[in-house]
C-alpha positions as a LaTeX table, in Angstrom:
\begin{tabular}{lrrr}
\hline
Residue & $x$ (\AA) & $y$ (\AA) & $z$ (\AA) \\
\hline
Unk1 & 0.00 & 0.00 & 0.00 \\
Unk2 & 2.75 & 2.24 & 1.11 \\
Unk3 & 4.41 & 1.48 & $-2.59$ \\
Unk4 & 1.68 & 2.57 & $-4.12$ \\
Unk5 & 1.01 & 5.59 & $-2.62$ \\
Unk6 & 4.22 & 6.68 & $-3.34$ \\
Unk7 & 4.34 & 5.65 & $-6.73$ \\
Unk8 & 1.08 & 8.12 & $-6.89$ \\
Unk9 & 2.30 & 10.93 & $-4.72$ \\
Unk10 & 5.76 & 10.98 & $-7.24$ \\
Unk11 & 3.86 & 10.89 & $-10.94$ \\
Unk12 & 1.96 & 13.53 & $-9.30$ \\
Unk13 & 5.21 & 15.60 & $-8.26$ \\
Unk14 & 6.23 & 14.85 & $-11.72$ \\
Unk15 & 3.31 & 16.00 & $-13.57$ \\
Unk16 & 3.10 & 19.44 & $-11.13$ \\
Unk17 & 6.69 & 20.03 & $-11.89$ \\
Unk18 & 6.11 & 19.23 & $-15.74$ \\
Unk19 & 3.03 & 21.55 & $-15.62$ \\
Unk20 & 4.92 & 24.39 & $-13.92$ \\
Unk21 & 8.17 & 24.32 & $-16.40$ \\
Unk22 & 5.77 & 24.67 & $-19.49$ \\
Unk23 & 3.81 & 27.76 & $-18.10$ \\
Unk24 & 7.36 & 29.36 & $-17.38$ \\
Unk25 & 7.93 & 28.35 & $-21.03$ \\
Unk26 & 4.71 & 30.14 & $-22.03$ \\
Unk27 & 5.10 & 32.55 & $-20.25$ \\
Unk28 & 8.71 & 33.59 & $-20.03$ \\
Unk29 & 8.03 & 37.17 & $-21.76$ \\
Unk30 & 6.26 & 38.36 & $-19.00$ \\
Unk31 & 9.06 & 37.40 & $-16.68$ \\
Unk32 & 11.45 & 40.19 & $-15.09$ \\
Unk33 & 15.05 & 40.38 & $-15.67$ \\
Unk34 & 15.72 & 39.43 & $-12.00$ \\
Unk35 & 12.39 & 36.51 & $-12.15$ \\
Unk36 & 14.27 & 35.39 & $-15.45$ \\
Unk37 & 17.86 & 35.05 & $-14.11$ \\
Unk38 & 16.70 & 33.24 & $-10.80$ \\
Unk39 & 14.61 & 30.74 & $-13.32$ \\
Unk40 & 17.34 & 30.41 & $-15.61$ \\
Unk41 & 19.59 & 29.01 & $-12.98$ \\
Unk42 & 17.02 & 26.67 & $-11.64$ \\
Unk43 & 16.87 & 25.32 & $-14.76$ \\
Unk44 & 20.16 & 24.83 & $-15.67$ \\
Unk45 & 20.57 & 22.81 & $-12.09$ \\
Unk46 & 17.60 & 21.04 & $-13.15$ \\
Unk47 & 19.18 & 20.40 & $-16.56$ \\
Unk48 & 22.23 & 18.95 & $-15.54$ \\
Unk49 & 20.54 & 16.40 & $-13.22$ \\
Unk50 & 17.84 & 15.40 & $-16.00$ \\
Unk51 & 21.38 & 15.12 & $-17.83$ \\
Unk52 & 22.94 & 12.76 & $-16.33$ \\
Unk53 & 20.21 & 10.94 & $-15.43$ \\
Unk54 & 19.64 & 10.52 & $-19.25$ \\
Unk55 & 23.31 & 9.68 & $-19.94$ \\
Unk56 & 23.06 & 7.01 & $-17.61$ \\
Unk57 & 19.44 & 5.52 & $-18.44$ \\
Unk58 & 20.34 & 5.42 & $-21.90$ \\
Unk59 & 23.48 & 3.28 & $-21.44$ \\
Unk60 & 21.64 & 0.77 & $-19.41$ \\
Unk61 & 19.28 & 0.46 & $-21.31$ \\
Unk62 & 21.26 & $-0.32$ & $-24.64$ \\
Unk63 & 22.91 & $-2.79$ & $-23.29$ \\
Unk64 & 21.38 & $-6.51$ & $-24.12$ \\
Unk65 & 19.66 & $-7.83$ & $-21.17$ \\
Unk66 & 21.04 & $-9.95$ & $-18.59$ \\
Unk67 & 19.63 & $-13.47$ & $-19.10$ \\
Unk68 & 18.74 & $-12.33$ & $-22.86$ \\
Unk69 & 18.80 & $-15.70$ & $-24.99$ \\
Unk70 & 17.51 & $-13.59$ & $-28.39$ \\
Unk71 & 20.07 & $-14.94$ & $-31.34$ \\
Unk72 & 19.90 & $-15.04$ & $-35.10$ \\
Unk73 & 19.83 & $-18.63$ & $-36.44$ \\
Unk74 & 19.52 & $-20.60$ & $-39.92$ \\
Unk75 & 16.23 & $-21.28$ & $-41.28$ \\
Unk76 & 14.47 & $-24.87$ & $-39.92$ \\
Unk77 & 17.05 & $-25.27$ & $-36.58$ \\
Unk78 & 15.49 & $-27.20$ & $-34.40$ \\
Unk79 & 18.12 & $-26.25$ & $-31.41$ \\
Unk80 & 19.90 & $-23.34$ & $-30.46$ \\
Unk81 & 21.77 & $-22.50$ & $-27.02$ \\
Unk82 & 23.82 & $-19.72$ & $-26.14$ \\
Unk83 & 26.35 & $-20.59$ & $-23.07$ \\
Unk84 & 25.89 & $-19.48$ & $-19.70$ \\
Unk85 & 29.33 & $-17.67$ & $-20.02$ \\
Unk86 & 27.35 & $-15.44$ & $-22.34$ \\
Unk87 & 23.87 & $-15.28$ & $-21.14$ \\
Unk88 & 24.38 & $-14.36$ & $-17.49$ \\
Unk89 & 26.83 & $-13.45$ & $-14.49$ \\
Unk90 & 29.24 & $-16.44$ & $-13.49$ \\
Unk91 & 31.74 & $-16.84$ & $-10.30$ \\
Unk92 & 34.32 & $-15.87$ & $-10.17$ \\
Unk93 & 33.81 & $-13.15$ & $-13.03$ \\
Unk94 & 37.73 & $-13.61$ & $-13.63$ \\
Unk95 & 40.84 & $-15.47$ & $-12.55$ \\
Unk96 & 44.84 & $-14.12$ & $-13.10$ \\
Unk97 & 48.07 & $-16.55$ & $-13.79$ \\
Unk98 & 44.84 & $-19.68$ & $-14.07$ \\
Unk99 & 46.13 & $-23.32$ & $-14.19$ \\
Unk100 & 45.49 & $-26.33$ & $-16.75$ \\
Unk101 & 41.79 & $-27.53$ & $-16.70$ \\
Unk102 & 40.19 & $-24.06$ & $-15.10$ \\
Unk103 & 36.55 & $-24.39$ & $-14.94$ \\
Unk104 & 34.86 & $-21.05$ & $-16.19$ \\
Unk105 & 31.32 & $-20.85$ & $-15.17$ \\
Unk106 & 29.12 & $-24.66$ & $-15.75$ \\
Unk107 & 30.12 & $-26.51$ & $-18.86$ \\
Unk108 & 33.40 & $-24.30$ & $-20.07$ \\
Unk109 & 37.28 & $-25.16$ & $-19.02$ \\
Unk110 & 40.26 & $-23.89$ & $-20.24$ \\
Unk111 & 43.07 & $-26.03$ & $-21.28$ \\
Unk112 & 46.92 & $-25.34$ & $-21.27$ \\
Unk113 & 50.40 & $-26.58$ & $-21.21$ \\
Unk114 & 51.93 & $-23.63$ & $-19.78$ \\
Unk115 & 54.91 & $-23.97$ & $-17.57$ \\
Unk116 & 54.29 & $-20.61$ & $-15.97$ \\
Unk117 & 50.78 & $-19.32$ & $-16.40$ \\
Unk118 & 50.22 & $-15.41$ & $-17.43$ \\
Unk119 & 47.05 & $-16.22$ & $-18.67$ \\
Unk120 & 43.99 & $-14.27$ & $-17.12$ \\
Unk121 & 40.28 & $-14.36$ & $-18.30$ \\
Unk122 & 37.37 & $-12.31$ & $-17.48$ \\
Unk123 & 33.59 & $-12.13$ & $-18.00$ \\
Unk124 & 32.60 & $-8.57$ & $-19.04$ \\
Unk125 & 29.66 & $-6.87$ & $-20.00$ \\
Unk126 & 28.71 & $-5.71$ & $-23.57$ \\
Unk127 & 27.89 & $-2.50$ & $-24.06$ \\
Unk128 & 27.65 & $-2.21$ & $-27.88$ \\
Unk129 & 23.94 & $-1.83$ & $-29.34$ \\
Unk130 & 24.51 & $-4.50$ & $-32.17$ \\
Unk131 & 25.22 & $-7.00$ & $-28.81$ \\
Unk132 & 22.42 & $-9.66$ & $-28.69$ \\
Unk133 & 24.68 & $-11.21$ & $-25.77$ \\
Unk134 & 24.64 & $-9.57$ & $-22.12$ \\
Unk135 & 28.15 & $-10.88$ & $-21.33$ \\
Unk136 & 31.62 & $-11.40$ & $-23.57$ \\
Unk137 & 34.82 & $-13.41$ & $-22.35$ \\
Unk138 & 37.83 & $-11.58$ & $-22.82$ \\
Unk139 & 40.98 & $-13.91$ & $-22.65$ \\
Unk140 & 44.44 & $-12.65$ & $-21.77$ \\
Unk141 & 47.62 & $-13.90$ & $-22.95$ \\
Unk142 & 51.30 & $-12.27$ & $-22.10$ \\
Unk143 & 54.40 & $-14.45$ & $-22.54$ \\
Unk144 & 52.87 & $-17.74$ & $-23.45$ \\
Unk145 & 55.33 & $-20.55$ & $-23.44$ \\
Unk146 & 53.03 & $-23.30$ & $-24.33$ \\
Unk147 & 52.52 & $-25.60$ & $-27.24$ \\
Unk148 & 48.10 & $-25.12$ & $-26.63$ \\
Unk149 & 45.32 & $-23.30$ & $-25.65$ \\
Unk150 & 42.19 & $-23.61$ & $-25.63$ \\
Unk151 & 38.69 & $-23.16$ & $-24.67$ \\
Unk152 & 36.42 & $-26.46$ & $-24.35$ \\
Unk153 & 32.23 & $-26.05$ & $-23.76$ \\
Unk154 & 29.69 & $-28.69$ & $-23.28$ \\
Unk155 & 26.66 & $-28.75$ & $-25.56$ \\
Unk156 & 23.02 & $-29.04$ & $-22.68$ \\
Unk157 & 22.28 & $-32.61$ & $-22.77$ \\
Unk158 & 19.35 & $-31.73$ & $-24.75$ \\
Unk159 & 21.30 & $-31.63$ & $-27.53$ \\
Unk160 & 21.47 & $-35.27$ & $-28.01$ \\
Unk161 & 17.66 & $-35.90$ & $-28.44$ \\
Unk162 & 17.22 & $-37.05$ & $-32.18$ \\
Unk163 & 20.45 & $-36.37$ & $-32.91$ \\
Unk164 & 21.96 & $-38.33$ & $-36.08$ \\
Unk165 & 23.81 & $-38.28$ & $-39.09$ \\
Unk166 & 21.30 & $-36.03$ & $-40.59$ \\
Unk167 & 22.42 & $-33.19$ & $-38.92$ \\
Unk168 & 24.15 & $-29.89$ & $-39.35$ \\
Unk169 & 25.84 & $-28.45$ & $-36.26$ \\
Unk170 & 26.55 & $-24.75$ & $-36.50$ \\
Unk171 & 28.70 & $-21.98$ & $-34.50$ \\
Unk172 & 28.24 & $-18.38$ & $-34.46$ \\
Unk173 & 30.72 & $-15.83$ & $-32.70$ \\
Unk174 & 31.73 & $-12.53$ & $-32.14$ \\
Unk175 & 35.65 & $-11.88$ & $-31.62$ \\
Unk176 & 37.06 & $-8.87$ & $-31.10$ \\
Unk177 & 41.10 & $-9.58$ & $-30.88$ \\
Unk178 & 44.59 & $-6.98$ & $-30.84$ \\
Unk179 & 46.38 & $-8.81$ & $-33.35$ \\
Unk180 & 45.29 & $-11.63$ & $-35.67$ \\
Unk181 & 44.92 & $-15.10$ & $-33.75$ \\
Unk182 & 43.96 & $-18.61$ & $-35.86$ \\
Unk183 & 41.21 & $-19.97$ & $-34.02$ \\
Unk184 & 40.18 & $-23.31$ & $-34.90$ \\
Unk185 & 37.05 & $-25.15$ & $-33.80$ \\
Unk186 & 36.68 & $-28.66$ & $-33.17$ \\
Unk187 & 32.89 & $-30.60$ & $-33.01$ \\
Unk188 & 33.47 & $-33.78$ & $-30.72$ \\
Unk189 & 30.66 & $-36.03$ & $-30.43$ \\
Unk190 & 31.13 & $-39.06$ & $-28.11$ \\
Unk191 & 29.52 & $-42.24$ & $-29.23$ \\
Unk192 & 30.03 & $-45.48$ & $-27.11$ \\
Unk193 & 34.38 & $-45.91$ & $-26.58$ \\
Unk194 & 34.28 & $-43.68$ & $-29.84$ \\
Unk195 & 34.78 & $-40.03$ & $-30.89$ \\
Unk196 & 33.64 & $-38.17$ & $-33.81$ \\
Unk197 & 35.45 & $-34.93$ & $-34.47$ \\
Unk198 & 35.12 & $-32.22$ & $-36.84$ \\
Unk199 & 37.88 & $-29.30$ & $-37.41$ \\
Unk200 & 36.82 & $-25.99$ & $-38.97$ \\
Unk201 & 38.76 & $-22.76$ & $-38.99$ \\
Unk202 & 37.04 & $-19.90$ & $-38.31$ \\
Unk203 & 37.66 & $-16.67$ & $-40.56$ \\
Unk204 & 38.99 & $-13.55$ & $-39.37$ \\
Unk205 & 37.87 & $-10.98$ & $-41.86$ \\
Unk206 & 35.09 & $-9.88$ & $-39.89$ \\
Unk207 & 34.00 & $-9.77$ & $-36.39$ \\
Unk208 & 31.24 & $-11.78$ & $-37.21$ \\
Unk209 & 32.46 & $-15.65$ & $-37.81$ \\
Unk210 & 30.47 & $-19.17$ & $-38.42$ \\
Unk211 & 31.10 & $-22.60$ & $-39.26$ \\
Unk212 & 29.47 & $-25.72$ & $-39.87$ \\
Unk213 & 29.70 & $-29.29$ & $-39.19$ \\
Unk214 & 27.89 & $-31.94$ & $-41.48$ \\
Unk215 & 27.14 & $-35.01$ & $-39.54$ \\
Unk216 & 26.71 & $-36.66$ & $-42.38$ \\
Unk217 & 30.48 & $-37.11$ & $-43.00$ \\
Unk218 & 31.27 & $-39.17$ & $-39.72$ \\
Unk219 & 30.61 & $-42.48$ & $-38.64$ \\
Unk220 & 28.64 & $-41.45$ & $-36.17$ \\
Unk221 & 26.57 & $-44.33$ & $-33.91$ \\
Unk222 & 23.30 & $-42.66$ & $-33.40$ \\
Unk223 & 22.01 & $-44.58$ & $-30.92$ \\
Unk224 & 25.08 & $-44.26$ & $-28.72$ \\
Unk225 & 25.60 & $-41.00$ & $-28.44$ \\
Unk226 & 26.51 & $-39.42$ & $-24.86$ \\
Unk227 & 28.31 & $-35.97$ & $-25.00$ \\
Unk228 & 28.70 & $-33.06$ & $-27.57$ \\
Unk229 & 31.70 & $-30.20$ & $-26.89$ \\
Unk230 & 33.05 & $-28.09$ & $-28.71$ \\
Unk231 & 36.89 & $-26.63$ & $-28.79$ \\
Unk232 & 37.91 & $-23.49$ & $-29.23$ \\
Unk233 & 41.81 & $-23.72$ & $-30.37$ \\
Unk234 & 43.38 & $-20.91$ & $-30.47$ \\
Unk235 & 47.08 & $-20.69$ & $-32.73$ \\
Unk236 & 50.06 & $-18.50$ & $-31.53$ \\
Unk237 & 48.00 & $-16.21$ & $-28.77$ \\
Unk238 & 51.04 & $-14.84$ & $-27.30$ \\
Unk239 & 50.32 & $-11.10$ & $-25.94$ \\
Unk240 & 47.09 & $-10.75$ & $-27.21$ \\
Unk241 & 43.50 & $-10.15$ & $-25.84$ \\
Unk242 & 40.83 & $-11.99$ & $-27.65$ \\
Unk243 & 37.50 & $-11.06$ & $-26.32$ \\
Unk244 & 34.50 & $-13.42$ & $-27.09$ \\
Unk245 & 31.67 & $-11.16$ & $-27.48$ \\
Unk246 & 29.25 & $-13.66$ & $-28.96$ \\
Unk247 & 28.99 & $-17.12$ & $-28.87$ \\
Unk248 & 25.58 & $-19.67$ & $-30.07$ \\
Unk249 & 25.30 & $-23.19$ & $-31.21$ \\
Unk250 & 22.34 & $-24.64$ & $-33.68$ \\
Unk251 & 21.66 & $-27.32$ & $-35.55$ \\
Unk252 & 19.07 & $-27.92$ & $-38.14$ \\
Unk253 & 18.35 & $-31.08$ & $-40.12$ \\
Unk254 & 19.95 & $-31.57$ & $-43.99$ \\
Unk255 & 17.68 & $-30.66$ & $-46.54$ \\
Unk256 & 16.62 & $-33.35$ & $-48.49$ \\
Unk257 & 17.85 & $-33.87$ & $-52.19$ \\
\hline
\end{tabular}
């Protein structure tokens, strides 16, 4: 009740205060030079709040919101997902000199051979309008004396329902990076004792990459199947941030010819 009242008493603040402005407005040839001064500074201090309010509200409020699952996908998919890395607030948000096998969030780790670890990641927030994601990961590298990294994520278990050789898997990301990185990614589909995997290199001529993964070129066991991942490999990432801005999975069935 108490919420409500208040929520009354302040649109009708508003709307008194709105009212009173305008009739100054209307009004302002009448006003005196002294009236006119005193008015015109209590509307510039009301200006610069309204300001920065504004400044603020409109930042928020283009950036994609948290939990926001919207993405672009291929005609007919039957399945999409966007990771939790990008859809919402992990913990830790970030980790500095982080070891072999670091879990990021649920369902991502990151793999190394690093004897000494300057690696650091961090989740941040996207701020750009053309975002569809709430979150990016932005991956640090200094000296890197390694012969690997990369970033492994588990496909939901839902993935696997109806899942066979008539199948295209798909990846879409957004990469920002310093300097040109190769990143490679690897489909692995686990079938009984058995793994399927699929290698694609993703192109760097815009910040907007895909690649796709035809089932129908493995010797997949469709009635065995128990885990999908993909691998993000990434190729000479000495000093470099590469920040994952985007990141969705799809599949759709092949069309038939």
């Amino acid at each position: 009740m108490g919420s409500r009242i208040s929520k009354l008493l302040k649109r009708y603040l508003n709307t008194l205060s709105l009212g009173q402005w305008g009739q100054l407005g209307d009004n302002v040839q009448d006003l005196s030079i002294f009236e006119l001064r005193e008015e015109r500074s209590h509307a510039r201090a009301l200006k610069m709040q309204l300001n920065k309010f504004l400044f603020e509200a409109d930042a928020r409020l283009v950036l994609p919101a948290v939990g926001s699952n919207a993405m672009q996908v291929p005609h007919h998919t039957d399945w999409s997902n966007r990771p939790e890395i990008w859809r919402g607030p992990i913990t830790p948000q970030g980790g500095a000199s982080v070891a072999n096998k670091t879990q990021i969030g649920s369902g991502a780790v990151l793999f190394h051979d690093c004897r000494v670890s300057e690696l650091s990641y961090k989740q941040v927030r996207n701020t750009s309008s053309e975002d569809l994601a709430p979150f990016g990961l932005s991956l640090e590298i200094f000296r890197f004396d390694g012969n690997f990294l990369s970033l492994a994520l588990d496909m939901p278990d839902t993935v696997r329902a109806g899942l066979s050789k008539d199948f295209i898997f798909r990846i879409d990301c957004s990469v920002d990076v310093e300097k040109p990185v190769k990143i490679t990614a690897r489909l692995n589909v686990k079938h009984g004792p058995n793994v399927e995997q699929i290698l694609r290199e993703l192109p760097l001529d815009d910040a907007g990459m895909s690649a796709e993964f035809d089932l129908a070129y493995t010797n997949l066991n469709e009635k065995r199947v128990e885990k999908v991942w993909i691998d993000f490999i990434f190729g000479d990432p000495e000093m470099n941030r590469i920040v994952l801005r985007d990141l969705t999975f799809s599949r759709r069935p092949r069309a038939n010819l």
